[in-house]
N, C-alpha and C positions, 0 to 999 in steps of 0.2 A: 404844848406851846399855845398856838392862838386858838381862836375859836371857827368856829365852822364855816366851809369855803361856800357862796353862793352866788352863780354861777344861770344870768340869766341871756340863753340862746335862739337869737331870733335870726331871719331871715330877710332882707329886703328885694322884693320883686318890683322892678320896672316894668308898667304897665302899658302899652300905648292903645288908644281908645280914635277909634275909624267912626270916619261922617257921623250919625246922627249922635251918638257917643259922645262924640269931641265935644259937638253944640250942648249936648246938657249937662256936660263936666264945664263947660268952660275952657279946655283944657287940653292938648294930644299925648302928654305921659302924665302919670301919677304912681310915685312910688308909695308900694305897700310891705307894712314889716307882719311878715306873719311867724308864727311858732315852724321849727324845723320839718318838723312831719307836714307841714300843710299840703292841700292838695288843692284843682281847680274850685273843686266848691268850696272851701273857706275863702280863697282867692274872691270870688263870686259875689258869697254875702260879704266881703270886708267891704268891696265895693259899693256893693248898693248900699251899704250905711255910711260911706261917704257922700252917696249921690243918690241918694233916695228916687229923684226925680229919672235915672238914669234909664230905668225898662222897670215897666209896670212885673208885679211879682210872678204873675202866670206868663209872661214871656222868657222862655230860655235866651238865656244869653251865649252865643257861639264865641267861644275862647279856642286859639292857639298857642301853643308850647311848641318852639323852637320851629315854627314854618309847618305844624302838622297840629291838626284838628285834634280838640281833646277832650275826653269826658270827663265828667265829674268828680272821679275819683281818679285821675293821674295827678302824682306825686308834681309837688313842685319842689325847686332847686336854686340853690342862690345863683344869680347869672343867668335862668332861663331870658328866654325872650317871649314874652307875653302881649299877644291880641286880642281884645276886644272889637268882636266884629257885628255890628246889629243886622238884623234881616236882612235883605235885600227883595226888592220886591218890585216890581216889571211888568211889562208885556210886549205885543209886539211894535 
């Protein structure tokens, strides 16, 4: 019959992006379409190539998944809930 089925599957994660974040997005969510398997760190750099200006390259950037701290290699999920959280930084 026809010819071959293809079949392209992606993901869209809602982002929201806290204080200093917000101010160099411009912005407190930005959705990102990434491939099925994605995990925080593709999550990470899709970012920073929207926002370059976002955290210098040797700054880790502190992400949440679903209200719990996450490393770099947890899986993402269509529908997670995603935070970008910068430093914090203080005294007394």
């Amino acid at each position: 019959m026809g010819g071959p089925c293809v079949y392209y599957l992606v993901m869209d994660i809602e982002v929201r992006l806290f204080a200093l974040y917000k101010e160099r997005a411009g912005c407190s969510e930005v959705l990102v379409t990434l491939e099925p398997e994605a995990n925080v760190r593709d999550l990470t750099r899709e970012v920073r190539s929207l926002f370059p200006n976002l955290a210098p390259p040797d700054v880790g950037i502190v992400v949440a998944v679903n209200a719990d701290y996450a490393d770099l290699d947890t899986p993402l999920h269509e529908g997670d809930e995603v935070c970008l959280i910068p430093p914090v930084s203080g005294g007394l």
